[in-house]
N, C-alpha and C positions, 0 to 999 in steps of 0.2 A: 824381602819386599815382594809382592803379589804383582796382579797383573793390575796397575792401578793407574789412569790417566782421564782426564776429559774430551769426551770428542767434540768439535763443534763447527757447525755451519753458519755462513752468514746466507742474506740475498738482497743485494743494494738496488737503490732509486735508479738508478743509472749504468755507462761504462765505464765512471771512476770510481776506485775499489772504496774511495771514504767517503762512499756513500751509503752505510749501511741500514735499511729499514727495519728486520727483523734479524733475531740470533736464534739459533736454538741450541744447549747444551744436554750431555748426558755423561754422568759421570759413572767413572766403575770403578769395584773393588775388588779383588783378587777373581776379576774376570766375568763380574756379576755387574749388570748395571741396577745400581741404587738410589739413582736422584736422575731427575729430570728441569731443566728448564727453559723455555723462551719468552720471549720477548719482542713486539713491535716496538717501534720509536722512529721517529724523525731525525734524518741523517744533518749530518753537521750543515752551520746556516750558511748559505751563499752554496752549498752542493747540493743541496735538495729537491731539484728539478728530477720528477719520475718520468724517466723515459717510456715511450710505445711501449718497444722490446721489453724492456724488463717487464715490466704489467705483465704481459703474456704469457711473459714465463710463470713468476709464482703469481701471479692474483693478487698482488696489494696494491693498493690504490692510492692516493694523497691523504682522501680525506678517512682513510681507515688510521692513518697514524699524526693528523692534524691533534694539535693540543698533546700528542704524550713528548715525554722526555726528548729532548738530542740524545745523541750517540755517547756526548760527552758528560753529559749528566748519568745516563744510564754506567757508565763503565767502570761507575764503583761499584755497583751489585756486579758486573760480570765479571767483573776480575776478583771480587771476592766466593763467588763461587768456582769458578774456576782457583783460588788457592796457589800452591807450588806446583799443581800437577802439570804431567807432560801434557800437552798438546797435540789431541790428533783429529786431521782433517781431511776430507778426498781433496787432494790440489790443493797443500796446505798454502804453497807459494800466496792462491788468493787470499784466503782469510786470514792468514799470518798478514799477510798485506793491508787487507781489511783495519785490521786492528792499526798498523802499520798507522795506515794513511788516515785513516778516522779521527786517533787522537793526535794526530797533526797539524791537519784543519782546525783541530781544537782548541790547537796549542796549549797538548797536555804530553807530557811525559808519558812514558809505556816501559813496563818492566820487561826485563827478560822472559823469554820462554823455552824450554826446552821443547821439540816438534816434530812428530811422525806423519807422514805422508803418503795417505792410504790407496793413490795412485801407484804410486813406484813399489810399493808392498805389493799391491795387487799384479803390477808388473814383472816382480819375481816370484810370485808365489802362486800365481794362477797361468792358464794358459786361454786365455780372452781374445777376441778380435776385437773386443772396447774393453777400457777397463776403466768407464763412465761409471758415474756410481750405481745405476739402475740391472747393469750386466754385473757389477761385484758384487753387487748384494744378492742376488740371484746364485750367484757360484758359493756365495757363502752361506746362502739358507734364509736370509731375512728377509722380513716382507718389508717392502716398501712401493706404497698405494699413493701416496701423495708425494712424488720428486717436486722438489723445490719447496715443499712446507720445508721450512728450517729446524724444525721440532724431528718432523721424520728423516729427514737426513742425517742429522747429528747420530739418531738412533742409529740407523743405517751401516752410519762409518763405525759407528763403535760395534755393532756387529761385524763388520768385517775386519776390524783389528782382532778380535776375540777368537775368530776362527783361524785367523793366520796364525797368532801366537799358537793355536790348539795345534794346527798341521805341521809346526815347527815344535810341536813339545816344549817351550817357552811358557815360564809363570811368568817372565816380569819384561818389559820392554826393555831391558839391559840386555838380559838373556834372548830376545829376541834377534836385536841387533847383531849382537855375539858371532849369534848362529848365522846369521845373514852375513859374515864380515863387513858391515856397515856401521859407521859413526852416527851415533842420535846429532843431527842436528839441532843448532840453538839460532833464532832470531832474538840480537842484545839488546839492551836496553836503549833507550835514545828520549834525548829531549831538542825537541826542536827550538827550544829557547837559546840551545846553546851550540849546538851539531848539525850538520848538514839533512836536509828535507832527501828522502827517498823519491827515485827518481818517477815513480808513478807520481809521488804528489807535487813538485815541479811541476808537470808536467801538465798537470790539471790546473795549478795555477796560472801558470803562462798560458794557456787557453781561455779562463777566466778573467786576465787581465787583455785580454786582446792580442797577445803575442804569439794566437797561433790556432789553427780553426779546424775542426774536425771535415774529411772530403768524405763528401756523398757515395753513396754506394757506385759504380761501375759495373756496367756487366757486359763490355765489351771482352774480347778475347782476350785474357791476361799476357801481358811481357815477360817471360821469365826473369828476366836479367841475371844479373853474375851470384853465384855461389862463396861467398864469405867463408874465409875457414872460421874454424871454432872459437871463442875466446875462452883461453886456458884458464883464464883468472876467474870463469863463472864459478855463481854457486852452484857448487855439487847436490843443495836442497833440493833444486828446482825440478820439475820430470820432465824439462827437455833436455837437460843435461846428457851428454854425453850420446842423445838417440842422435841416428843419421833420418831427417825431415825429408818427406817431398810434400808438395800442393797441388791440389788440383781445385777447379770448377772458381767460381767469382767470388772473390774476399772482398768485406768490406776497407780494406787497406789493397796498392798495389803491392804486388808478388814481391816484387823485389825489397820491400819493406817488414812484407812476414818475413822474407830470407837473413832479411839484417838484423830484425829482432830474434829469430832462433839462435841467430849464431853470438850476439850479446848472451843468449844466457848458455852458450857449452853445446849447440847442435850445430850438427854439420848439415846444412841445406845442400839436395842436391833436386835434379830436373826430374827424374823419369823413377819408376820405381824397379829397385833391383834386389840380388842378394843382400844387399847391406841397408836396405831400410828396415826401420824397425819405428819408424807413424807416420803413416799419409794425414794431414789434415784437409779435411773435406768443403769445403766452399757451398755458393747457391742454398744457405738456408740447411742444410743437409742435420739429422738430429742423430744420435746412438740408433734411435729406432729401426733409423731406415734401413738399415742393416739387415734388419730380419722381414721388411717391406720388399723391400729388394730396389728402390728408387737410389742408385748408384752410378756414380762415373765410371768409364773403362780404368780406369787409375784403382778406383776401390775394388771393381772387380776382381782386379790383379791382384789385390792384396789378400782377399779373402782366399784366393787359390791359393800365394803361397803359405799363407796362414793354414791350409787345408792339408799344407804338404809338412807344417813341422818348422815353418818359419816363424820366430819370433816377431812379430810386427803385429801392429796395433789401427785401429783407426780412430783420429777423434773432433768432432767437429769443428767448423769457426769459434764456433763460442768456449768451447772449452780453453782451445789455445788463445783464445782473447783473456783467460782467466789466467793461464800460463804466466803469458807475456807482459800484464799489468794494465789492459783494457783496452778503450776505443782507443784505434789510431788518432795522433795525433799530426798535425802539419803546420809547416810553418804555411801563413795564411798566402794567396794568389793573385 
């Protein structure tokens, strides 16, 4: 077997994952990409409200995907281009999720998928102060002029899977893994007719039905509150797993609530930034970019030094870890 899988990006209406507007995929073949495809549509009905923020980010609009397909209609051409291959994604956690929670809403069934994860790749295989996809693409040689077209992403990731496998002497993503001592994770099969709802999509239902309301930004001085140990029982998929968290600058959720969601999925939250961190996430709108802008809290500064010294740590925005964690905070309503 070659080096043979599909990379694929989503970019949704909103900050729940199954809301998906646009897909882009790229598949490869013994390390060659041979097919391309994306796709606009109309996220499933009743989650279809496009948010400010998302607009901003990629540029689509309502009325650019008024009249095409649902998510759910569409997801017989995507899961038949996509076939048996693995699955690989930067921050698979979202788009796996994506998929996840899309055809849930739909109240469709979703097969298994096997799934590489071109964050935590790029985390051991590069030596990055972000490992956003716009810095992994860059360390891996590929252009990428338009972040957040889903077409160019997809590309993007699959370039950076191509060159990890290359710096690791790996033809095939078994052999990858191998070398990594790491397990390919799988996201199983589920049908919500008959198995329990993912807890992103709960989640958005009880908001939906009135049972719970998203809080307005804050940018009062955040409360630290307490430090949660780890939950041992996370999935090891995820790319907060096992990192030690600190935060800084204004999250759209309070502090103590990114601290609770880190450590649901396997990080250990702690206050100030030390030896043992290895990702500050950054608050106040802050983007990859600013990094090389230099628009940084004393927290990021920190990190970049010990980054400068040989320290494995990372930085990565609110939004990425909103992508982490399985989106907007949710609350029970006030």
């Amino acid at each position: 077997m070659g080096l043979d899988f599909t990379a694929i990006d989503f970019e949704t209406a909103n900050g729940f994952r199954g809301s998906p507007c646009a897909v882009g995929l790229t598949k490869v073949r013994g390390g060659v990409i041979v097919e391309e495809a994306s796709w606009l549509m109309r996220p499933p009905e009743n989650h279809d409200t496009f948010d400010y923020h998302n607009v901003r980010v990629h540029g689509i609009k309502p009325e650019q995907v008024a009249g095409r397909p649902r998510f759910g209609e569409l997801f017989p051409e995507i899961g038949a281009f996509i076939g048996g291959d693995i699955l690989a994604a930067h921050n698979a956690a979202f788009d796996l999720g994506v998929i996840r929670s899309g055809l849930e809403v739909s109240g469709l069934p979703g097969p298994a998928y096997d799934y590489v994860c071109t964050v935590m790749l790029s985390r051991r295989c590069y030596s990055l102060v972000s490992n956003s996809l716009p810095f992994a693409a860059e360390e891996a040689g590929v252009p990428l002029v338009n972040h957040h077209d889903a077409a160019e992403d997809a590309r993007a990731c699959a370039g950076i899977l191509i060159d990890i496998a290359g710096r690791n002497r790996a033809n095939s993503i078994a052999e990858l893994y191998l070398s990594l001592g790491l397990s390919i994770p799988q996201q199983p099969a589920f049908d919500p007719s008959s198995g329990g709802l993912s807890k992103a999509t709960a989640a958005a239902l009880a908001a939906a039905s009135g049972g719970s309301a998203a809080r307005p930004f804050r940018s009062e001085w955040p409360e630290e509150g307490p430090n949660p140990e780890p939950n041992p029982d996370a999935e090891p998929g995820n790319p907060l797993f096992g990192q030690t968290v600190v935060f800084t600058g204004s999250l759209a959720m309070p502090r103590p609530e990114a601290k609770m969601r880190s450590a649901e999925l396997g990080a250990r939250p702690e206050s100030r930034v030390t030896a043992r961190t290895s990702v500050l996430v950054v608050g106040d709108g802050f983007v990859a970019g600013d990094l090389r802008s230099g628009r940084l809290t004393g927290k990021a500064k920190r990190v970049l030094e010990l980054h400068d010294r040989g320290q494995a740590i990372e930085v990565i925005s609110e939004g990425e870890f909103l992508q982490m964690v399985g989106g907007v905070p949710v609350h029970v309503a006030q």
